[in-house]
NUZA-540016 format. One record per residue: x, y, z of N, C-alpha, C, O in turn. Coordinates in pm, whole numbers, plus 50000, padded with zeros to 5 digits. Example, Ala and Ser with C-alpha at 12.3 -4.5 7.8 and 13.67 -1.06 7.14 Angstrom:
NUZA-540016
513194943150780512304955050780513204967050780514244966850846
512854977550708513674989450714512905000350787513415011450804
This chain:
NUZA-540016
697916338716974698426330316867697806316316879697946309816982
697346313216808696816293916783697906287416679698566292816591
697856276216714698776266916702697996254316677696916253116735
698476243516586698686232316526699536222116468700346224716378
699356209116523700376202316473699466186916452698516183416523
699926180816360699236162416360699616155516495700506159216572
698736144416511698966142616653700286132816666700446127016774
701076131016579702576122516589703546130316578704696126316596
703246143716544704476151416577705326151516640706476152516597
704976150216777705866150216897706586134516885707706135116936
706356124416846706886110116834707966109016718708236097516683
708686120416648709516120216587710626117216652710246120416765
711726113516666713216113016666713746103216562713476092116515
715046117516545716256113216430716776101916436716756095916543
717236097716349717266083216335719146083116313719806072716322
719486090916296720806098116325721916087216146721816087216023
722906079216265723416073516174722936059316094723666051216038
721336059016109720816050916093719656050915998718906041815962
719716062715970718986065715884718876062615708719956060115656
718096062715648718586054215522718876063115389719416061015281
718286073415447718666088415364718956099615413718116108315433
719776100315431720526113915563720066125315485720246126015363
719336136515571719106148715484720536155715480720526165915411
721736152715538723356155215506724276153215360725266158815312
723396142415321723736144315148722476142915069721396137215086
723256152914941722536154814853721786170014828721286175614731
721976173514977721266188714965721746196415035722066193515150
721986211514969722516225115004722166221215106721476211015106
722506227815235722456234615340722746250115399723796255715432
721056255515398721416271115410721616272115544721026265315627
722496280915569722456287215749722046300815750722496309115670
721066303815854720456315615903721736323815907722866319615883
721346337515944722486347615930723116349416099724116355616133
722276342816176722596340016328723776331616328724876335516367
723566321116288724356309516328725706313116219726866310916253
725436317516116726776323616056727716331716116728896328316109
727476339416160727906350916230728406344116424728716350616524
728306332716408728226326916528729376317916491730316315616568
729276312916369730236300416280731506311216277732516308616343
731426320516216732406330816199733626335416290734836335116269
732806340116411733276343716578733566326016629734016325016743
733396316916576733786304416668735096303816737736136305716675
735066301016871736156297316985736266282017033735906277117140
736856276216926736936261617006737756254416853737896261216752
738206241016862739106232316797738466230716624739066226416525
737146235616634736176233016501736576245716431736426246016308
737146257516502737086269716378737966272416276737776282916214
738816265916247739656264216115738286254716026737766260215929
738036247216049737676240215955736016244115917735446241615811
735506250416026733856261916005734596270315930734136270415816
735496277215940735646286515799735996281615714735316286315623
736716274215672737336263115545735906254915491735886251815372
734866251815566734236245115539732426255115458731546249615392
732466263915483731356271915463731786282415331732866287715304
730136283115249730496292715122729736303215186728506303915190
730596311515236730116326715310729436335515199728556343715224
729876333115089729276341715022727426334314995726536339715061
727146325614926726296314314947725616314415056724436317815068
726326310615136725776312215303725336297215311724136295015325
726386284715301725546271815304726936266015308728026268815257
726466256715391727966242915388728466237015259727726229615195
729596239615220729926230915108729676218015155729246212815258
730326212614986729816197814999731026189814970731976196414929
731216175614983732126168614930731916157114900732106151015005
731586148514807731026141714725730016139014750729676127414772
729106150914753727756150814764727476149914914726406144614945
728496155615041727886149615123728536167715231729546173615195
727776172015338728236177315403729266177915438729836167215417
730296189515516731136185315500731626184915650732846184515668
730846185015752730316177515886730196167515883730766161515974
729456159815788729076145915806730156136015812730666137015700
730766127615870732136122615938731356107815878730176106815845
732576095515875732386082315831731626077415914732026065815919
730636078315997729956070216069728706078316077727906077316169
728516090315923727266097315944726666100716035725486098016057
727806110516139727116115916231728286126416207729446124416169
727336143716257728086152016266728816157416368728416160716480
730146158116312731396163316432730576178216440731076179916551
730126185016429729906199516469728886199316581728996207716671
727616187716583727256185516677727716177316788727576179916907
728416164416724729446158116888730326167716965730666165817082
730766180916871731796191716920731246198717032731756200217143
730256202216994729556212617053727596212117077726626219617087
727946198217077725976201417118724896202717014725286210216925
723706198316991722826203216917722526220816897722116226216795
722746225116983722796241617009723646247816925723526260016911
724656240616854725776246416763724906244116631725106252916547
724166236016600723426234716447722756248116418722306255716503
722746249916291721766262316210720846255016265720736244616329
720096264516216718076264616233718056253716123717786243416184
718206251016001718116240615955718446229315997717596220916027
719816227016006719996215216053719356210016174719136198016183
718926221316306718376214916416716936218816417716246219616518
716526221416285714766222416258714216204316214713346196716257
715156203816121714856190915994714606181716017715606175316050
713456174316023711936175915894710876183715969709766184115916
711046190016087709686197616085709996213716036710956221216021
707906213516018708416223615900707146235115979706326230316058
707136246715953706506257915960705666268915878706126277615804
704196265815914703416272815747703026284215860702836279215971
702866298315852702446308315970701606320715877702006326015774
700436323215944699596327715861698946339015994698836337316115
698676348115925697796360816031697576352716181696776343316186
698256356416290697946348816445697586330916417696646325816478
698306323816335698166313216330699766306516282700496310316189
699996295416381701086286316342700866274416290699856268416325
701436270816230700966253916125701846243516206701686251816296
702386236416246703226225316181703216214516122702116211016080
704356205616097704336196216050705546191116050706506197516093
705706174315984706866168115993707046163615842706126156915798
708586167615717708196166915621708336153515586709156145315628
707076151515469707656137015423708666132515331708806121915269
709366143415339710926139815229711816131015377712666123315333
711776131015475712516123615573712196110415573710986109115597
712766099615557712346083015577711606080915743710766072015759
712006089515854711076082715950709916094415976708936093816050
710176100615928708896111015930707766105615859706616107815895
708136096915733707086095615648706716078215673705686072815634
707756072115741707376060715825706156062015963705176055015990
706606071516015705716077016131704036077716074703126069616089
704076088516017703116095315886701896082615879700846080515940
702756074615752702156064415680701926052015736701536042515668
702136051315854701836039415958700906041316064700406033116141
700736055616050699696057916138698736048816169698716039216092
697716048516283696596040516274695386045516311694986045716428
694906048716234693046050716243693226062416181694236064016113
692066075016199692036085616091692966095616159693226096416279
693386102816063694656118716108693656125316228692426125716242
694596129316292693866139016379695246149716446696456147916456
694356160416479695656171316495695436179416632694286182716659
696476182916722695976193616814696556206016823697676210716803
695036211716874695116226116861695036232916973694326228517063
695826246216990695726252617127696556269217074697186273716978
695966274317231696026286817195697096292517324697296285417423
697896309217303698696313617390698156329117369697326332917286
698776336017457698416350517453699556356417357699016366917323
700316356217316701176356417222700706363417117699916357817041
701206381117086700496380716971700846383516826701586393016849
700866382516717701656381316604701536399316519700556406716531
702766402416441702576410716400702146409416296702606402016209
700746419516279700196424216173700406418616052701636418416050
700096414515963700216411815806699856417215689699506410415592
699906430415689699606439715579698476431615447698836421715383
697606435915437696636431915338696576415015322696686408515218
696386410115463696006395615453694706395615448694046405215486
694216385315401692266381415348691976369315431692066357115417
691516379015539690896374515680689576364415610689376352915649
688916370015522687656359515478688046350015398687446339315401
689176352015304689116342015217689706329015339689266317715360
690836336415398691836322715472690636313615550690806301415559
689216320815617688426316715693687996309515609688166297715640
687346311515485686776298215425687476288915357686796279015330
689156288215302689946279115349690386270215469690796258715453
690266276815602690306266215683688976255615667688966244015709
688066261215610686646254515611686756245415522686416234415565
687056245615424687236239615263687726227715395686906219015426
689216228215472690306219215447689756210815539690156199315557
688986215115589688316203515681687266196915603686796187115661
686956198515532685816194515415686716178315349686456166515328
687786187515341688536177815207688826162315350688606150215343
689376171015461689786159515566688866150615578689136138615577
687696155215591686026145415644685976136815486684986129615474
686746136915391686216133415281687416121915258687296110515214
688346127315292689196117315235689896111315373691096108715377
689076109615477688776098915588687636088615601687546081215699
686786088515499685966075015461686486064815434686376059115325
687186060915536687716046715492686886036715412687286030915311
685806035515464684706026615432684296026215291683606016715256
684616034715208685036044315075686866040315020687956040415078
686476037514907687756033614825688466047814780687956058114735
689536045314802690786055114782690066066114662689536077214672
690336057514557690316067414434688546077314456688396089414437
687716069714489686566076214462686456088514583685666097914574
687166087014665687056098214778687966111514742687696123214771
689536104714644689976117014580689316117614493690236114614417
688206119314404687556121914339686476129414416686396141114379
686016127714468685076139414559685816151014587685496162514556
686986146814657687756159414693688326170414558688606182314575
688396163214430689006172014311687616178814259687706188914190
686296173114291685036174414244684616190414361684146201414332
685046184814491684296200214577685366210414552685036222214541
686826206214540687946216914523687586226014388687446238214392
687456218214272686966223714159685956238414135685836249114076
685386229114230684196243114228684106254314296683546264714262
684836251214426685586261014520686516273314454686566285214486
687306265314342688116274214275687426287114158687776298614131
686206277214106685156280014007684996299214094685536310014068
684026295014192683656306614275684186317814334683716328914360
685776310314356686836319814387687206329514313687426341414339
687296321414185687526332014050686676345014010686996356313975
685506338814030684146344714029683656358814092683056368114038
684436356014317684356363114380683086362514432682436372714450
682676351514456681536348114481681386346314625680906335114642
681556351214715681946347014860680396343314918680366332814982
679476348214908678346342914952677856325814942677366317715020
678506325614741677796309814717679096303214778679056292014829
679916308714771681286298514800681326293614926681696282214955
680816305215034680446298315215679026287715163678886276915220
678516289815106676916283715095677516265015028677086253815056
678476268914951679216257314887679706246715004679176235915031
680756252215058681486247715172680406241015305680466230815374
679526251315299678956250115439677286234515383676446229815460
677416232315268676326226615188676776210915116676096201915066
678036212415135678586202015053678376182015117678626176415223
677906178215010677606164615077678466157014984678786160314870
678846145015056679686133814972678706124614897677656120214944
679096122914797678046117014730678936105314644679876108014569
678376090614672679666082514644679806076214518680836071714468
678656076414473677766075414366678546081714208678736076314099
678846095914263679596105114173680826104614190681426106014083
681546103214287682756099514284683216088514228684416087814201
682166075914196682416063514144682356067514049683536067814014
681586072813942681576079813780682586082313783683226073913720
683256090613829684146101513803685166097513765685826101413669
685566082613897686636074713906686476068413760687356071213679
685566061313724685956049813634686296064213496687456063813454
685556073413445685906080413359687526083213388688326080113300
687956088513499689506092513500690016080913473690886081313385
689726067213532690216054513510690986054313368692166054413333
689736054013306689646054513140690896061213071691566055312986
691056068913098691986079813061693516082813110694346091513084
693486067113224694606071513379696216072513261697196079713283
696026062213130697246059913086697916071413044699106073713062
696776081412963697426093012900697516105512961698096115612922
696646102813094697046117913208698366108913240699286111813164
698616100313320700066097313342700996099113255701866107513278
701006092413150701926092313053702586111813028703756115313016
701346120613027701736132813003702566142513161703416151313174
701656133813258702066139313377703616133613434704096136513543
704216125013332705046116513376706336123313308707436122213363
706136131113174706936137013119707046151713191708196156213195
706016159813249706456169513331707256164613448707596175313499
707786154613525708246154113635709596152813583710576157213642
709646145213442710836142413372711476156913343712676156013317
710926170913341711376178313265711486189713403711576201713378
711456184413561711926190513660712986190613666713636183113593
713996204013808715176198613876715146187913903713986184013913
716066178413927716466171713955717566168914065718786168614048
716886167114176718296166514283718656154414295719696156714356
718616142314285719436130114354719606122914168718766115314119
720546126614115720516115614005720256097913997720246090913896
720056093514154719126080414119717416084314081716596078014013
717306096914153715346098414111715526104113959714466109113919
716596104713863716386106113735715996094113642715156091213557
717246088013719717216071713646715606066013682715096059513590
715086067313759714136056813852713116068713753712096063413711
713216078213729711856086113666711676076413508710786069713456
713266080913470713366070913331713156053613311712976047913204
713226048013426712716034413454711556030113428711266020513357
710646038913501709526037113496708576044913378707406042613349
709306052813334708756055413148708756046113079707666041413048
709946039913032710326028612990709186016613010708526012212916
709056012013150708476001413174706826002313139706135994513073
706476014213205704736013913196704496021113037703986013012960
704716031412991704436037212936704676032712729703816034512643
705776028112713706726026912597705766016312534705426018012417
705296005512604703865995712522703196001412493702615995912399
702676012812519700866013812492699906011912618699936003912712
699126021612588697706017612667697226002912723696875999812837
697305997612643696615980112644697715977312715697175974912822
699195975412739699935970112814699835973412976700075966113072
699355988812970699396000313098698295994813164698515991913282
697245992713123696165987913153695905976313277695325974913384
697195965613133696815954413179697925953513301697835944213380
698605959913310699695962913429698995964813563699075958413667
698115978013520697515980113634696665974113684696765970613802
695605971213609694845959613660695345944713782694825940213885
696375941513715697515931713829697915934513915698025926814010
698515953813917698625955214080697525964814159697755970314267
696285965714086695585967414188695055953114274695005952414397
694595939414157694815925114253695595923114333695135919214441
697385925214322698285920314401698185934314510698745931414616
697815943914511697705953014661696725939014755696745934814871
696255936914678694615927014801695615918714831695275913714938
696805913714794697405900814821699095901714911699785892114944
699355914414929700235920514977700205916415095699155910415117
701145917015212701195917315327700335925815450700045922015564
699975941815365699235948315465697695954415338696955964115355
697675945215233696345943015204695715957015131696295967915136
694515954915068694015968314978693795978215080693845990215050
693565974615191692825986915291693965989515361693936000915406
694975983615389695795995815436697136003615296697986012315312
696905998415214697096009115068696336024415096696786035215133
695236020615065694366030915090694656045815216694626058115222
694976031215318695236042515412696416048415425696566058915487
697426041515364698726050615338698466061815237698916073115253
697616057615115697366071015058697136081615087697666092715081
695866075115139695706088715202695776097915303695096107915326
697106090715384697596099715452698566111515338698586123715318
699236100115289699896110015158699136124015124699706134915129
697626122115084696846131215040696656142615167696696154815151
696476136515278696106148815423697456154015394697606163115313
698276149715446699876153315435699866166015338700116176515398
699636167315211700016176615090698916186415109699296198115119
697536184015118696796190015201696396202615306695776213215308
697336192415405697566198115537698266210315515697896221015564
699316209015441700876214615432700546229715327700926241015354
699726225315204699376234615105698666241815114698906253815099
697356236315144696106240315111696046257415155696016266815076
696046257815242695916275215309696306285015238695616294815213
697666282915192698436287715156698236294815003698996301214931
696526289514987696496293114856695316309714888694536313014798
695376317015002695426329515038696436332114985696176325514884
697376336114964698426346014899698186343214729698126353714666
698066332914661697976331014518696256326114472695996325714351
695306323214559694006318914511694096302514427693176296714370
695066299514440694886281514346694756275214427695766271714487
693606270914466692466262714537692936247214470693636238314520
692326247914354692526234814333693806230414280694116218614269
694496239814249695926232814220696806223114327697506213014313
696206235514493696676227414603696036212414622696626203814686
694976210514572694196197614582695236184614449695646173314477
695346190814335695606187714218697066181114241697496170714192
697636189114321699416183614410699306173214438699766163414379
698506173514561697866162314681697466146114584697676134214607
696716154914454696556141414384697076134314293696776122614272
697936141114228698836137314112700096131614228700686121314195
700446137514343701646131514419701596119014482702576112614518
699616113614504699726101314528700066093714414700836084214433
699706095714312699486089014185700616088114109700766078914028
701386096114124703206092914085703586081914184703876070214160
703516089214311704376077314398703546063514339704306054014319
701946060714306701746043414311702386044814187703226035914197
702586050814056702956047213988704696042413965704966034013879
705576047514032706486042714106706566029414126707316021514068
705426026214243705446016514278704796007614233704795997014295
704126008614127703765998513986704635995713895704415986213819
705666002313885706725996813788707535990613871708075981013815
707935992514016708875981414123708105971014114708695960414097
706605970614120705975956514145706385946014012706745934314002
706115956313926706025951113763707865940513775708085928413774
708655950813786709975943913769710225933413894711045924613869
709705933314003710465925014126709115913014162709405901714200
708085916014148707335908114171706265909314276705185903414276
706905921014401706165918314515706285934614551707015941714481
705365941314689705455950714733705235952814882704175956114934
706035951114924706335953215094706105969815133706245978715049
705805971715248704545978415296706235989415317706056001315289
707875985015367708425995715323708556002115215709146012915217
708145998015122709125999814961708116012514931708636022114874
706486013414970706016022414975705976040015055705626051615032
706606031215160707326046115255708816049415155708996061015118
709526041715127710696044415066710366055214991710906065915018
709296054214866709316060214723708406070614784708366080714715
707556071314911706906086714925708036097414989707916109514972
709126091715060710026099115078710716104014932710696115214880
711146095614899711986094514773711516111614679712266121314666
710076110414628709256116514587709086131614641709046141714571
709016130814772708676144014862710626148214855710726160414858
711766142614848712826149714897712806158314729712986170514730
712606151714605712736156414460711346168914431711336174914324
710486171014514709216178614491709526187414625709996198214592
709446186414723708976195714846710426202414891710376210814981
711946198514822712656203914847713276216714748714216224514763
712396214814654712836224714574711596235314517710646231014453
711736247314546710826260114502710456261614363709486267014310
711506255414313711466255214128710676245214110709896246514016
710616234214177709876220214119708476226514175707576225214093
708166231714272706996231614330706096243814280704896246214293
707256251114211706016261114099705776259514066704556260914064
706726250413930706496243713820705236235513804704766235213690
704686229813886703916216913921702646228513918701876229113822
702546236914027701576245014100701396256513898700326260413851
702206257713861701806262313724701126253013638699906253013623
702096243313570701086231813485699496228413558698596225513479
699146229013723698096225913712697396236013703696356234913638
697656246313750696806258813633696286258913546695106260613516
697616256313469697456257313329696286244013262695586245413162
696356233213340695196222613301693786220713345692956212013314
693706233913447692306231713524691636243913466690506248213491
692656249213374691866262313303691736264213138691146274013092
């Protein structure tokens, strides 16, 4: 079995009652059929209220005004002061790392719907880097997995990594390379072209030149791909009714003038990023950790369904919501502190990466626009 994880993985710890968004409210909580059956049989002062407190049928902790019903006034849970971390479901004592597992291969990661996960993440310093290692461990079989395609996906994803680690290279024009080699990757896939598609991968040069075209043409156009991409997020689940309001905020603000207003909006906070506290270049580099992050997490994964570039298309429309987010906070408050940007990528990742419905939805429309 081989194994992977980013190299801050291990530097996570919960931030407990201190945290600024408890994954304890706001969201179901499923329990494995272990720890149910464990909740069920409980012997100790907690088991009146583990059965009173759980929808057995459901299989998930109720809630009470939106909030677990563990979670005690000082946002910490009595089920773990009771009894130990060892008493939590697999969820609760997984959360935020997460698990992608593919033919004799393990993924991890830490999600960025958590505030210090995506503090960790986005503060990083210098380029992502990940380690890898191997055990004798061996995995069962996977009935009709595509040993070649997944191989030239891991290849692609290191492609996209070397690409959108040019610091020295401005944000937008490097995701533009990356939507430019993904594109064509997908082109070939469709095709079944496996010869040109290794020849693609194994051939591909950054060329900065074209990514600068590319950029100022999407530039051109950024108001009315947003504006349209802004009404699909509007027309998702919705889990935290402040990310409804804050979706409708920022319609309102950027969008409701016109082009010429959007424009001239943006134009001001791409100046005021240079004038910020941590400056245009480390913007950049929070992005694009954002971008490895969605990346990292997706990309492979597009062996079971073949949408190559949709997984790229995530990665890039999810930076580009969150700045836009954070172009309408700048617009209304004046200024942008280097948290307010971790805030809204959490914010963003708990309303997208926590829900299966939002994340089809998304993974469909870009289908539907790259074809």
């Amino acid at each position: 079995m081989r194994y992977m994880k980013p190299s801050y993985y291990d530097s996570f710890h919960c931030l407990a009652d201190q945290c600024p968004a408890s994954c304890c409210e706001g969201w179901q909580i499923m329990i494995d059929e272990k720890s149910l059956k464990r909740y069920w049989n409980w012997d100790g002062k907690l088991r009146g209220r583990l059965i009173n407190s759980i929808d057995w049928e459901e299989g998930a902790f109720l809630q009470y005004d939106r909030k677990c019903a563990f979670l005690n006034e000082q946002f910490l849970c009595d089920l773990q002061a009771e009894a130990g971390e060892e008493a939590l479901c697999s969820t609760c004592r997984e959360y935020p790392r997460h698990v992608e597992e593919f033919e004799g291969v393990r993924e991890y990661s830490l999600s960025l719907s958590c505030p210090e996960a995506a503090r960790i993440m986005l503060t990083e310093k210098g380029k992502s880097s990940f380690v890898q290692w191997e055990d004798e461990k061996e995995d069962e079989f996977e009935e009709d997995f595509d040993f070649l395609l997944y191989t030239r996906l891991l290849e692609a994803r290191e492609i996209l990594f070397s690409v959108m680690e040019k610091e020295e290279v401005p944000f937008s024009v490097r995701m533009e390379e990356c939507l430019f080699f993904a594109e064509r990757l997908q082109k070939l896939l469709e095709e079944g072209d496996f010869a040109a598609l290794e020849e693609w991968t194994e051939g591909f040069a950054f060329d900065c030149n074209r990514g600068k075209n590319s950029m100022e043409k999407r530039k051109a156009k950024r108001f009315e791909n947003m504006q349209k991409g802004w009404q699909i997020l509007m027309e998702l689940e919705h889990l935290e009714i402040s990310w409804e309001k804050r979706l409708q905020d920022v319609q309102k603000s950027l969008y409701r003038e016109g082009k010429e207003s959007y424009d001239a909006c943006y134009g001001s906070f791409g100046k005021a990023r240079e004038q910020e506290d941590f400056g245009s270049r480390e913007w950049d580099r929070m992005m694009e950790k954002i971008v490895i992050f969605f990346i990292y997490t997706y990309f492979c994964g597009a062996v079971y369904d073949d949408a190559v570039y949709s997984k790229v298309l995530l990665a890039a429309f999810s930076a580009a919501w969150i700045e836009e987010c954070l172009m309408a906070e700048y617009k209304e408050k004046g200024r942008l502190p280097k948290e307010e940007v971790i805030r809204m990528a959490y914010q963003y990742a708990r309303e997208i990466e926590h829900s299966d419905q939002n994340l089809n939805a998304l993974e469909d429309w870009f289908w539907q626009i790259s074809h």
